[in-house]
Each structure stands twice: as C-alpha cells, then as structure tokens.
C-alpha positions as CSV (number, residue, x, y, z in Angstrom):
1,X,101.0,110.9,116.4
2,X,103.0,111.5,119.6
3,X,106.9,111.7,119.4
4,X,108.6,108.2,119.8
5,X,111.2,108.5,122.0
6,X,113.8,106.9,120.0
7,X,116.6,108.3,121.1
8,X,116.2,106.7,125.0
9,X,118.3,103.9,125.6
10,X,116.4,100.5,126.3
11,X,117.6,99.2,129.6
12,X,118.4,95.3,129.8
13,X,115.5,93.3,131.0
14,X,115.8,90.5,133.0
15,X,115.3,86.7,131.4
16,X,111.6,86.0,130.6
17,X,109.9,83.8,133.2
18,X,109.0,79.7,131.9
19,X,105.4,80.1,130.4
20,X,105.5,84.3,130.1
21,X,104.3,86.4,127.1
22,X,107.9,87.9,126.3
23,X,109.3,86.1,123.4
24,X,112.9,87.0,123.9
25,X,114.9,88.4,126.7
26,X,117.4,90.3,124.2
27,X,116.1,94.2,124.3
28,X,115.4,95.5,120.8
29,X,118.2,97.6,120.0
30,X,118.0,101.1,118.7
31,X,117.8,100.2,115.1
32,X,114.1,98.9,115.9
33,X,112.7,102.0,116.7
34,X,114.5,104.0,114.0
35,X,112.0,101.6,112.1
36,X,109.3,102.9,113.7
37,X,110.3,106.5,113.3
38,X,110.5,105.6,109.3
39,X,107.0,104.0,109.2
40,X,105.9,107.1,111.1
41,X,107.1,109.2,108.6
42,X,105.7,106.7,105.4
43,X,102.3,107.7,107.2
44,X,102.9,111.4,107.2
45,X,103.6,111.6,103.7
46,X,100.5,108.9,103.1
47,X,98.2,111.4,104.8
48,X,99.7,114.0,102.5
49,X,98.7,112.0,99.5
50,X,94.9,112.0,101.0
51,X,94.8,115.7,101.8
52,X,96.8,117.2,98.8
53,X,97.4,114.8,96.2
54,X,95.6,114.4,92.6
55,X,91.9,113.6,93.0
56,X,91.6,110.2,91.3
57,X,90.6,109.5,87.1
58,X,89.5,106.7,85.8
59,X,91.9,104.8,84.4
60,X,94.3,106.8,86.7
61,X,96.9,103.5,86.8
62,X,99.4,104.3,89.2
63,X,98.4,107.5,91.0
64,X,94.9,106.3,91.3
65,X,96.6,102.9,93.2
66,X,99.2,105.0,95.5
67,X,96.0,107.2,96.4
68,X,93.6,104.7,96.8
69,X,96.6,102.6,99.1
70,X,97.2,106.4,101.5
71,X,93.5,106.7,102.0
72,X,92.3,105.0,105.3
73,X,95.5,103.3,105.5
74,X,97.6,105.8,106.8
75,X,95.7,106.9,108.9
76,X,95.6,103.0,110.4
77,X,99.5,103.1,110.4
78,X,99.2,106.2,112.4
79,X,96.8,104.4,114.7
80,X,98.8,101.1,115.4
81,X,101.9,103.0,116.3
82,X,100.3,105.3,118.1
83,X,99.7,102.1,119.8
84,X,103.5,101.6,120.3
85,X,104.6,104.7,121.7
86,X,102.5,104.2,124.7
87,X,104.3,100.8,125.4
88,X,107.5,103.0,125.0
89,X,106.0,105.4,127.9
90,X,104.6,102.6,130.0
91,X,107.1,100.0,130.0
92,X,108.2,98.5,126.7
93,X,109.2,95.0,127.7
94,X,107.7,95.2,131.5
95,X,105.1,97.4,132.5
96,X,106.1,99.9,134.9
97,X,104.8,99.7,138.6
98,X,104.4,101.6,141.5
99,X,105.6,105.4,141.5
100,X,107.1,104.8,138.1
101,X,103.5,103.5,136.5
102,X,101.8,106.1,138.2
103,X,104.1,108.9,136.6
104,X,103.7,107.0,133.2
105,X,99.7,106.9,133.5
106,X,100.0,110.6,134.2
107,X,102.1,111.4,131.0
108,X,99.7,109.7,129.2
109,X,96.8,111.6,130.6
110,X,98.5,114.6,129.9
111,X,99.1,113.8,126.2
112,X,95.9,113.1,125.9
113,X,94.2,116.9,127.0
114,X,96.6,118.8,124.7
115,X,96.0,116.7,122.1
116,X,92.6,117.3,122.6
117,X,93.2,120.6,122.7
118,X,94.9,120.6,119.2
119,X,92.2,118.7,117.5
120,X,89.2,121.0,119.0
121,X,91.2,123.7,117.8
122,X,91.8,122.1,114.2
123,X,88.0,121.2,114.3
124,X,87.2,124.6,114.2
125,X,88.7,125.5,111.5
126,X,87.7,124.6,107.4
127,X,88.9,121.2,108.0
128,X,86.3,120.4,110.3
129,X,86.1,116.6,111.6
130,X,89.3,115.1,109.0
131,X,91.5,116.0,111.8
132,X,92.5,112.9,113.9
133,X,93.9,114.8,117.0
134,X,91.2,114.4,119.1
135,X,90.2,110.8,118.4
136,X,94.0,110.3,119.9
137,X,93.3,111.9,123.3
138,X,90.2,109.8,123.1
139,X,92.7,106.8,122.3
140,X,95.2,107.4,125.1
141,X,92.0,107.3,127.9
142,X,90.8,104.3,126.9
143,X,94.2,102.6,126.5
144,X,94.7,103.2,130.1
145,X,93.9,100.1,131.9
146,X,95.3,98.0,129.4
147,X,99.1,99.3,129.5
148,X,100.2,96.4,132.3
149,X,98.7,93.5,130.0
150,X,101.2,91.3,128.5
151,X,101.5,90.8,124.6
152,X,99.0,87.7,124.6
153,X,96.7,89.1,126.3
154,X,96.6,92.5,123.9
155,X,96.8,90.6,121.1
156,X,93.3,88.4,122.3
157,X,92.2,92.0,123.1
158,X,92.9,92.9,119.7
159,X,91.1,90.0,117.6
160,X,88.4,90.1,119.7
161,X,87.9,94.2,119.1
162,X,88.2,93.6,114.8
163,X,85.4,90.9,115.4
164,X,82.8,92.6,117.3
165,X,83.0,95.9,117.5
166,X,82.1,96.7,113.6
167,X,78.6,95.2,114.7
168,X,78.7,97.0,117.5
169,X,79.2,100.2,115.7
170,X,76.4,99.0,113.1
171,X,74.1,98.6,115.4
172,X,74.5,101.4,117.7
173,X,74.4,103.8,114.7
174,X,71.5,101.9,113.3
175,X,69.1,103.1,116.8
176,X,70.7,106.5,116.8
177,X,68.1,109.4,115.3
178,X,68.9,112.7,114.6
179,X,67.1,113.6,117.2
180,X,68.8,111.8,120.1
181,X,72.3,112.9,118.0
182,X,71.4,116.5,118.5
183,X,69.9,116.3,121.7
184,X,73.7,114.4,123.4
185,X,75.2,117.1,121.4
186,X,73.5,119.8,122.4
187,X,74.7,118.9,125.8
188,X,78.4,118.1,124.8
189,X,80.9,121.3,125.6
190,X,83.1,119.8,123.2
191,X,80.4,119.7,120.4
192,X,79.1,123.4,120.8
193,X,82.8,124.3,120.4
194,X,84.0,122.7,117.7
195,X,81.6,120.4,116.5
196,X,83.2,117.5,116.9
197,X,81.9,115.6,120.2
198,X,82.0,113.2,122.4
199,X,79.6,111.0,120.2
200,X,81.8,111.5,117.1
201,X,84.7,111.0,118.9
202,X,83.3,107.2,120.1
203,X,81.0,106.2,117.5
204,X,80.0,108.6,114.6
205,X,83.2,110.5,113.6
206,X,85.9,109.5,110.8
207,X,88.2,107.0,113.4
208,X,85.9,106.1,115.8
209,X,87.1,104.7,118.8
210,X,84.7,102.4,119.2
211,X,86.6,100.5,115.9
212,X,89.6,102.3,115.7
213,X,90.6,101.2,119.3
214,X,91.6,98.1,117.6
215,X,94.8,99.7,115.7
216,X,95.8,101.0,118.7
217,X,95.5,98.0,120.7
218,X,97.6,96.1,118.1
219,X,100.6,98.7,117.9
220,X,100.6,97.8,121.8
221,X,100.8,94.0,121.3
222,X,103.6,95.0,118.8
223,X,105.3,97.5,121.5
224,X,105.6,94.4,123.7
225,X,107.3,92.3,121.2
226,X,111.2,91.9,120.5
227,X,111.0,93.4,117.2
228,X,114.9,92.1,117.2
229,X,113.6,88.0,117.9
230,X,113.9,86.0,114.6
231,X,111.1,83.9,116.1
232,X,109.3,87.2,116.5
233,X,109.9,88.0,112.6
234,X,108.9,85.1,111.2
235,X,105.8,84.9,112.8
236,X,105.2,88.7,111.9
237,X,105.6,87.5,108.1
238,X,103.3,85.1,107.7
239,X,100.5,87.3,110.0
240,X,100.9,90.4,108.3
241,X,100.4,89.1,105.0
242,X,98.3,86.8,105.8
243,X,95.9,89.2,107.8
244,X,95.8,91.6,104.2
245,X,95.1,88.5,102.1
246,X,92.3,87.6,104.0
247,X,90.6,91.4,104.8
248,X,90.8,92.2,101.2
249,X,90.5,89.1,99.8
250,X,87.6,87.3,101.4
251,X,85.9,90.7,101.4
252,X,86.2,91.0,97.3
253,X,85.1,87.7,97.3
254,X,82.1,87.3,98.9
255,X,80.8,91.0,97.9
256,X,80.9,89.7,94.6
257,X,79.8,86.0,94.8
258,X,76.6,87.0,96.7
259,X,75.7,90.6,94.7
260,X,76.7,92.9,97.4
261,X,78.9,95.4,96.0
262,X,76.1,96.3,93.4
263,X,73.8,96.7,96.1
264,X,76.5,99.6,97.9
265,X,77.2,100.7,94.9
266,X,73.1,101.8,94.3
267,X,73.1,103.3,97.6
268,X,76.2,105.6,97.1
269,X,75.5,109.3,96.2
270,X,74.8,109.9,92.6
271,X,77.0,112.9,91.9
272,X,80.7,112.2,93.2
273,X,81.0,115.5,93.5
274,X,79.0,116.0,96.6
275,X,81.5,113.7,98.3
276,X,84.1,115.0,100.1
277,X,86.7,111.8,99.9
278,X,88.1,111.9,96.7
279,X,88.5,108.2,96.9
280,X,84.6,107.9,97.1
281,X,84.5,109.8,93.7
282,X,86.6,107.3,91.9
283,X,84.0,105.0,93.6
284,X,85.3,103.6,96.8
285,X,82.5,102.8,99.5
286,X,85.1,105.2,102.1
287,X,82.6,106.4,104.6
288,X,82.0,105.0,107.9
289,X,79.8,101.8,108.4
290,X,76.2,103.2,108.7
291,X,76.5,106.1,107.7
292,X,77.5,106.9,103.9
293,X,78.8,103.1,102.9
294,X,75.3,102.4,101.3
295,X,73.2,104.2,104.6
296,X,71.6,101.4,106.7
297,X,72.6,98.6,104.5
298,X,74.2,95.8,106.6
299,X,76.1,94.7,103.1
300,X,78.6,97.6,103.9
301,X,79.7,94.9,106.5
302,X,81.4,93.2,104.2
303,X,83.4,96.2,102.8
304,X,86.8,96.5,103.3
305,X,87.2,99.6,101.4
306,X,89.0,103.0,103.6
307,X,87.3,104.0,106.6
308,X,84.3,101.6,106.4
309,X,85.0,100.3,109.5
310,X,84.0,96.8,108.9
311,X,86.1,93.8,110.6
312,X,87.2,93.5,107.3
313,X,88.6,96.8,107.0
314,X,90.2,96.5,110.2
315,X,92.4,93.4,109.7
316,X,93.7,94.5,106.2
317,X,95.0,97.8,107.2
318,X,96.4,96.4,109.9
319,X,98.1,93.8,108.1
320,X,99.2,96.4,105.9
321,X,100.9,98.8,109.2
322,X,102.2,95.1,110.2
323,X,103.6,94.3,107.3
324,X,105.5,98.1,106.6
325,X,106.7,98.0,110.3
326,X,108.2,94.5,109.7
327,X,109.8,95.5,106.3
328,X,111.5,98.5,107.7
329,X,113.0,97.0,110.9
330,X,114.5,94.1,108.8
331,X,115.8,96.6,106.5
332,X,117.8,99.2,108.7
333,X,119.2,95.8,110.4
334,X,120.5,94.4,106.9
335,X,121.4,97.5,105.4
336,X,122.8,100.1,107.2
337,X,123.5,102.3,104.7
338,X,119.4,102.7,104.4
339,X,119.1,104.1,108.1
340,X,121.6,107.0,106.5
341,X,120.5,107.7,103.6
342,X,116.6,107.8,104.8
343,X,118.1,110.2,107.4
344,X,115.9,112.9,106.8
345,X,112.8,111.1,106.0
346,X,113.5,109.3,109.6
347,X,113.7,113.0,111.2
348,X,109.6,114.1,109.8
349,X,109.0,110.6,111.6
350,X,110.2,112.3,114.8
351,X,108.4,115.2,114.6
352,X,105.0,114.0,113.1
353,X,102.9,116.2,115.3
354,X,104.3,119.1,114.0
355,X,104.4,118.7,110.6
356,X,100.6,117.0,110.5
357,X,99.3,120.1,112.6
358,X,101.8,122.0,110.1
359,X,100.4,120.5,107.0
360,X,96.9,121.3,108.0
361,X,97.9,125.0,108.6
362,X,99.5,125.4,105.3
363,X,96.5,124.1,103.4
364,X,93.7,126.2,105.4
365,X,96.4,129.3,104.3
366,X,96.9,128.4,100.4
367,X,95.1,131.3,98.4
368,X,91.3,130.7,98.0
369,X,91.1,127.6,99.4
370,X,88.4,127.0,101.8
371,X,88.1,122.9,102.4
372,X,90.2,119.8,102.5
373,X,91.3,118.2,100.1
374,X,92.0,121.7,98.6
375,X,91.1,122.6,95.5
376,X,94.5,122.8,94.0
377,X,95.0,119.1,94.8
378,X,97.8,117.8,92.6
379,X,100.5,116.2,92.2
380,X,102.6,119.0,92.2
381,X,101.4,120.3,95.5
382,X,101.6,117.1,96.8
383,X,105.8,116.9,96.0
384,X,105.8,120.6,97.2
385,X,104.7,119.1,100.9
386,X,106.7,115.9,101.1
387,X,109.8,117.4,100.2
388,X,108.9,121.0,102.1
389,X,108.5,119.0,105.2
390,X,111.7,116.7,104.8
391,X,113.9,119.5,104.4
392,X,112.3,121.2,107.6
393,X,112.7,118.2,109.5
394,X,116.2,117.7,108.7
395,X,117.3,121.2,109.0
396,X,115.2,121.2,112.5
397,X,117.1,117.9,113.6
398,X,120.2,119.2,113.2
399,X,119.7,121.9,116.1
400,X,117.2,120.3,117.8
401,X,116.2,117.0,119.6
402,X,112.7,116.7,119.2
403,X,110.4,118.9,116.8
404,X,108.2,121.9,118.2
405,X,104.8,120.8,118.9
406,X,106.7,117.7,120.5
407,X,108.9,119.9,122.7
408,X,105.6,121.3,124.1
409,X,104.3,117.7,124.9
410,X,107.4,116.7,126.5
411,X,107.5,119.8,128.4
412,X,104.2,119.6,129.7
413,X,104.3,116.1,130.4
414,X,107.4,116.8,133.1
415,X,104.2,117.8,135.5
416,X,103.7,114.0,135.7
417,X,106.7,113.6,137.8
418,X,104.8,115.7,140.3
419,X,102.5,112.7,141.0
420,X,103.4,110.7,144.0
C-alpha cells in the first residue's frame, strides 16, 4: 500500500559476481515499475469489487466469477508488492549498507507507525478489522532483518513460509480459548482502542502475519529480480502459472476425491446472511483457517478458497499477483501505446494509499449505511468508485507528484535522514 517510487531513476549496478543471486546485471528500466504502479492500481479497483460491488446470485456467471476472482486475491496482490516497494527503499538490486541501510531501515520503521496509525484509526470506525493498514505496519517490522538477503535466499524464505506456517496458524488457533484471547487483549493498548490487537494482527485477524508474511516475502524476491531479464521472464511464466495450477487445482482435487468439501460445507453457518463476506454467502469457505472455514476442522487445510489461509491458498494467489505482474511488465515493454493510454489507471496505482483510505471514507459516509460491504452494494456503485477514483488520480497527477496521504509518508519519512 505504500507509494512506489517510480519515478526515481535506477542507478547502474555493477556486473553480478560468478555464483551470485542477481540474474542480470542490466537495471530494470522505468517501464518495469510503471508495471508495478498498473498492478497496484488492478488491486485497488479489485478491493473495490469486494467492498462495493454486487453481492453474489447463484447462477451470477460473470459478475459472480470477477467477484469471487477480487476477494482474497487482491488483497494478496496488495501484499506481494507491498513486498516490492521495500526492495525499492532498501536497495533494489543490492541492499544498501552502512549509513545508507541504516537511513533505509529507519524509513521503513517510520512507514510502519503511521500506517499503524491509519489502520487503528480505520478500525475504529464501522469497518472494524477489513482494514489492512495495520497488518502492513506489522508487515514492514517483521520484514526488517530480511531486506539484505539476496533473491535465493527470499525466495527459500518464501516456500518455506507457504508450507509451514498454515499449520502453524492451525495449531496455534486450535490451543487458543476465549479466555486466554481476552485475557492478551485485555492487556493490549492497541486492542482496548480499536479492537484490533496485537493477537489479530499476528495470528487471528483477516491477513495474518503469521501467513500473510509469505506475500510479502515473495514481492521481495521479485523486487530483487531484473524484471527486464528474458531468462528472468521465462522462468516467471512457467512458476506463476504453474504455482495457480497447483494451489487451486490439487486443492479441488483432493477436497473432492477424499469428501472434504462436504464436510466444510456442514460446518459453515446456515443462514448466509449472518456472514459478513459476501463471497461466503454464495458459499465460499472465505474465513480464516480455524476460525469460520468449518471451526476446528483440519479439512479447511486443504481449502484454497479467499482468506483461508491454507498453503494452498497461499501459492495460488500468489501465482495469481505473479502472473498479473508478469503480464503487465511484458506488456508496457511491447506496446507502448498501453503505458499511455492506461495513463490514468497507472496514476490510482501511485497513489493507492489515498484512494484505499479514501474509499473506506466514502463508504462509512454513504447515507444509512453502517457496515462494509454497504448495503447499497452494486454494480453501479462499484463503477461510480473505479471511475470516481481514476479521474481524481489523474486530475491529482497532473499538479502533483505523489498523491496526499503519500506526500505525508514521504514527508515524515525525511526524519530518517536524521539517523547517523
């Protein structure tokens, strides 16, 4: 969710060690992080769809499909290049050392409390614990020691996160009673403020970090790589599809084959109205693991549905935000007229934070409305949005460099140059 700085020049790098991690020593030109900007704005207008589209019908066809694609997955793409931006403060192609790291680490830090901030505040508000805010600042902490790791090295990071910590999670949530929840929250600041804690934050909230640190360890791998390498490209084509193929695939499979998706099915709620996901109404397992995707049943393991949190889960979305990232790089790069005519879609992928804080403003304000998704969800409200917040961003680009909310982080991350 924090501003890509795009429109920095990537200095030349010098040639790549025998044996080293870096693919290529050609610097990815500007073109590649346009790309990014795009897929950031693709996810903007995905979480959109989640918050103020049409709830889902059976036999919805087409709407029901788009819907069902924005829900968990957007939030993913958000996730993995959240990932990438902090390669872009930290070092892109070679970490930064000494004074230069140190400054970095601290603009990170930074990001990190007023994001917090934003997403305490948001929590407090109708939309409650939907708000991912906070889960970044949570995000940017933990990524920490990990931003002088070379892309190998993230990238064992990453497989080994999708494989173990959805068990992890499982487990941890499994021992957990109400009673110990309430008794860490009723020692939490965060929680008696806004009600979303520390606890929810790691382990019990929408994107846990405990799973979700996988997405953003991934966008990092990708931050390392020369997005502009052919070799690079190719090996991103086969992965990314490859990764989808086998999280939603083997998942549908062996739910089936062995009887499990009946048995989560029996342990979702009855009425679909007392869910708050829309996509859990159309009957989507879309809860965390443990918690609503069939309570205690380890069968929600398996899942790969939205926000179940399963290993599952976690390699098809990501092959999904690999896969998007890919296809828009290559794309600017063969057609330029595509980088201007997606001009102002590229400018709300600039200036995400705003219009995501801005989005959940305008809903908690819309006449009689006093939850997420509202209740005028539609498809007409949804268009109303996407194209409301295009023609903001454009109009905004046109006079300014970065987008409000993402003037006040780069403002306020100028006190890092303080640190010596």
């Amino acid at each position: 969710m924090t501003e890509i700085e795009s429109t920095k020049k990537t200095p030349p790098r010098p040639l790549p060690k025998p044996g080293s991690d870096t693919v290529t020593a050609r610097p990815a030109p500007m073109a590649r992080l346009v790309g990014v900007d795009l897929a950031r704005a693709l996810a903007v207008f995905g979480m959109f769809t989640v918050h103020v589209g049409p709830a889902p019908t059976p036999g919805g066809g087409v709407g029901n499909w788009f819907l069902e694609l924005a829900s968990g997955r957007a939030s993913a793409l958000f996730a993995t290049l959240a990932g990438f931006s902090l390669m872009l403060i930290a070092g892109r192609f070679e970490p930064k050392t000494g004074l230069a790291g140190r400054q970095a680490r601290a603009r990170i830090v930074i990001r990190a409390v007023i994001l917090l901030v934003l997403g305490s505040a948001l929590a407090m508000t109708n939309f409650g614990g939907a708000g991912i805010l906070n889960f970044y600042a949570v995000y940017f902490l933990l990524a920490l020691p990990l931003l002088r790791l070379r892309a190998r090295t993230l990238a064992i990071i990453a497989v080994t996160l999708a494989v173990v910590t959805p068990q992890v999670a499982y487990v941890t949530r499994a021992l957990l009673t109400e009673s110990i929840v309430n008794g860490i929250d009723s020692w939490d600041p965060i929680a008696r403020l806004c009600g979303v804690g520390v606890l929810d934050l790691l382990l019990l909230g929408l994107y846990p970090a405990i799973t979700w640190m996988t997405f953003v360890v991934t966008g990092m791998t990708l931050g390392r790589l020369d997005l502009s390498s052919g070799a690079v490209r190719r090996r991103l084509a086969i992965v990314g599809p490859a990764m989808i193929a086998f999280g939603y695939g083997v998942s549908w499979l062996v739910l089936r084959l062995t009887g499990g998706a009946q048995k989560i099915m029996a342990g979702m709620p009855a009425d679909p109205g007392a869910m708050k996901d829309p996509a859990m109404a159309a009957g989507s397992f879309d809860s965390p693991v443990g918690t609503g995707l069939g309570g205690s049943n380890a069968w929600g393991l398996l899942a790969a549905e939205p926000h179940s949190g399963s290993t599952f889960d976690l390699i098809g979305s990501l092959g999904i935000a690999i896969t998007v990232l890919l296809c828009l790089t290559v794309a600017l790069d063969r057609l330029p007229w595509l980088g201007r005519a997606a001009k102002p879609i590229i400018a709300v992928g600039t200036m995400s934070l705003t219009l995501y804080v801005g989005h959940i403003l305008v809903i908690l304000a819309l006449p009689g409305e006093a939850a997420t998704p509202p209740q005028s969800a539609s498809a007409a409200l949804l268009l109303c949005f996407v194209l409301g917040a295009t023609a903001f961003a454009a109009l905004w680009s046109r006079f300014f460099r970065r987008g409000p909310l993402e003037y006040l982080l780069n403002g306020t991350t100028k006190l890092a140059h303080r640190v010596r």
